[in-house]
Backbone as numpy.savetxt, mean C-alpha at the origin, in Angstrom:
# Nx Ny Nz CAx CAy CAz Cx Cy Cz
26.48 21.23 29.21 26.98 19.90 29.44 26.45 18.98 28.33
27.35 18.28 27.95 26.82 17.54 26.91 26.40 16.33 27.30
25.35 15.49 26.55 24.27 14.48 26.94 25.42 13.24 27.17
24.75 12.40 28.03 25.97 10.86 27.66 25.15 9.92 26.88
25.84 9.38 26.04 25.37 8.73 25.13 25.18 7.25 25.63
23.84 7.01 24.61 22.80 5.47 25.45 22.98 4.93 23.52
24.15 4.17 23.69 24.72 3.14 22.94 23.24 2.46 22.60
22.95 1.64 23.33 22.13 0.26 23.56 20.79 0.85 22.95
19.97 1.96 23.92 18.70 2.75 23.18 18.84 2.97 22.29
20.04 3.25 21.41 20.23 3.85 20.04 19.96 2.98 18.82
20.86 2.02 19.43 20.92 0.63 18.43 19.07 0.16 18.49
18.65 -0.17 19.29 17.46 -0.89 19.63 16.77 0.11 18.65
16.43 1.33 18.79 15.96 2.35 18.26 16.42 2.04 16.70
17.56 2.38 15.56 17.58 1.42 14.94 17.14 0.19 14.20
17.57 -0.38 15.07 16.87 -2.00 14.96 15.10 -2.17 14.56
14.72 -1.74 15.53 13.00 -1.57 15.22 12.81 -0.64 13.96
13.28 0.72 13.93 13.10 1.37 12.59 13.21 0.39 11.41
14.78 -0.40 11.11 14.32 -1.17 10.35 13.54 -2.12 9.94
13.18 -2.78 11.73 12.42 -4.13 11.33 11.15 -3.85 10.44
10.68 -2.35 11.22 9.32 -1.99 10.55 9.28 -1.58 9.09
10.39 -0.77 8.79 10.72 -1.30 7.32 10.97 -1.95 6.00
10.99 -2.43 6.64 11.39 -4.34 6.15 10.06 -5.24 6.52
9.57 -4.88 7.56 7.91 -5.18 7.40 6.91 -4.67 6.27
7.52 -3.64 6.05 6.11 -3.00 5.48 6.62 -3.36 3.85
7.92 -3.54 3.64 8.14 -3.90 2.03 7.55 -5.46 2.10
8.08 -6.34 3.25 7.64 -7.23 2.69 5.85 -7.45 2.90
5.07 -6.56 2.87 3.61 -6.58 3.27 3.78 -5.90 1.64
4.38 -5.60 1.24 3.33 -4.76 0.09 3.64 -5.90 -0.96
5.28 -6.54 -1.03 5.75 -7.78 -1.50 4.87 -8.74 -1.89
4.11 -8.84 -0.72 2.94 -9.87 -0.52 2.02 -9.41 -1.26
1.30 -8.40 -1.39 0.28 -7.86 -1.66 0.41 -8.19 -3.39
1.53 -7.59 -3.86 1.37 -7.50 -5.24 2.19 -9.06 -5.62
1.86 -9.66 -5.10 2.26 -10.94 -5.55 1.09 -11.80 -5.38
0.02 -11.43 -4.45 -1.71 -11.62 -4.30 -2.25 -11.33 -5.72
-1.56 -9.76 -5.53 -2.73 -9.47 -6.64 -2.03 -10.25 -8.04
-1.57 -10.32 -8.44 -0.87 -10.79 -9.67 -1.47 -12.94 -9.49
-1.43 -13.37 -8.71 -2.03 -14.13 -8.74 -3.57 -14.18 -9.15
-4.11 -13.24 -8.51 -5.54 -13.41 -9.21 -5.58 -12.81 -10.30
-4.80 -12.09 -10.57 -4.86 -11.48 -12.65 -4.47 -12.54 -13.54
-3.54 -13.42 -12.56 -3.32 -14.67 -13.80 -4.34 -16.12 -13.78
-5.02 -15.97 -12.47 -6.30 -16.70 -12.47 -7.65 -16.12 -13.09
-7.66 -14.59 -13.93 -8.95 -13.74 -13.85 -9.77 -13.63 -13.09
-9.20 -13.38 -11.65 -10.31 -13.06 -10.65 -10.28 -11.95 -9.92
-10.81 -11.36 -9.34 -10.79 -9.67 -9.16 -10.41 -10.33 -7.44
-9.96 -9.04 -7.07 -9.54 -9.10 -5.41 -11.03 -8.08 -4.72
-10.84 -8.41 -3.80 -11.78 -8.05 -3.15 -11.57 -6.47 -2.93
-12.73 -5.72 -3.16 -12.47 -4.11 -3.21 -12.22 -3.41 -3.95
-12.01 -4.60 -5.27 -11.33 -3.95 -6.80 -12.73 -4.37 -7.64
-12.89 -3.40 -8.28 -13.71 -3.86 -9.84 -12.51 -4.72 -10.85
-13.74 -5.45 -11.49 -13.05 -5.97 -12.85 -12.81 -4.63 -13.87
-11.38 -5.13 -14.54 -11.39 -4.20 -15.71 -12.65 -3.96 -16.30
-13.84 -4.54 -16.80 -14.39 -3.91 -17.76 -15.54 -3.10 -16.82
-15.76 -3.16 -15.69 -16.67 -2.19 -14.77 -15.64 -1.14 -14.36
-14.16 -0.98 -14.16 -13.81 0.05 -14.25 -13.60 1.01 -14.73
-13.59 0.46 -16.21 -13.49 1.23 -17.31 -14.46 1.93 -17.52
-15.93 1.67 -16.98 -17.25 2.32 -17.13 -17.34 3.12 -16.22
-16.85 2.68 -15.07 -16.99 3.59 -13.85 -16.45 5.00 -14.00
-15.01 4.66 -14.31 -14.34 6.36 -14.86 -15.04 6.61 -15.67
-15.77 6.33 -16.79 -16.62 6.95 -17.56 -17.70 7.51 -17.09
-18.08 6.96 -16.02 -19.52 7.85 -15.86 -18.97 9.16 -14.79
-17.57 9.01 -14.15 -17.17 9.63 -13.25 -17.07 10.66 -14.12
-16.49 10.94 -15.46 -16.16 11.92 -16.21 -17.13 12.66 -16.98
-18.47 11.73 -16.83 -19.48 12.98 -17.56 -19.93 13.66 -16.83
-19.86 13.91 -15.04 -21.13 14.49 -14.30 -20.40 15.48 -14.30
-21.52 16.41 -14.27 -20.99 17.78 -14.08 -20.36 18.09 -13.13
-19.36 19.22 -12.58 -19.12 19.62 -11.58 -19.77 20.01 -10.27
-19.85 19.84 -9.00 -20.57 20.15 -8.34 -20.32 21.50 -7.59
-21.10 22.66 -7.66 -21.26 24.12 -7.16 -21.24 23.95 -5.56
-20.90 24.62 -4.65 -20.71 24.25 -3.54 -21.02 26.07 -3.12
């Protein structure tokens, strides 16, 4: 027997998939429009190094030896 179809659950179902979609672009939207504000003020965001401590950081990341486990 085949299922009867729920029109209304479907759409709603839908509906939320996109909203949350459309949430989450416009959250990242936001984000890199944050961050680009503080690169054109020179100020670091919180959780980020400045360029010139990052640049050191991968450097020291790249001399340690491997670790034997």
């Amino acid at each position: 027997m085949a299922r009867r179809p729920n029109y209304k659950f479907e759409r709603m179902e839908r509906d939320r998939a996109k909203a949350a979609k459309k949430a989450a672009r416009a959250q990242l939207k936001a984000e890199k429009a944050e961050k680009r504000k503080a690169e054109a003020s020179g100020e670091s965001l919180p959780g980020e190094l400045p360029a010139e401590e990052a640049s050191t950081e991968e450097a020291s990341v790249e001399e340690r030896p491997p670790e034997n486990q």
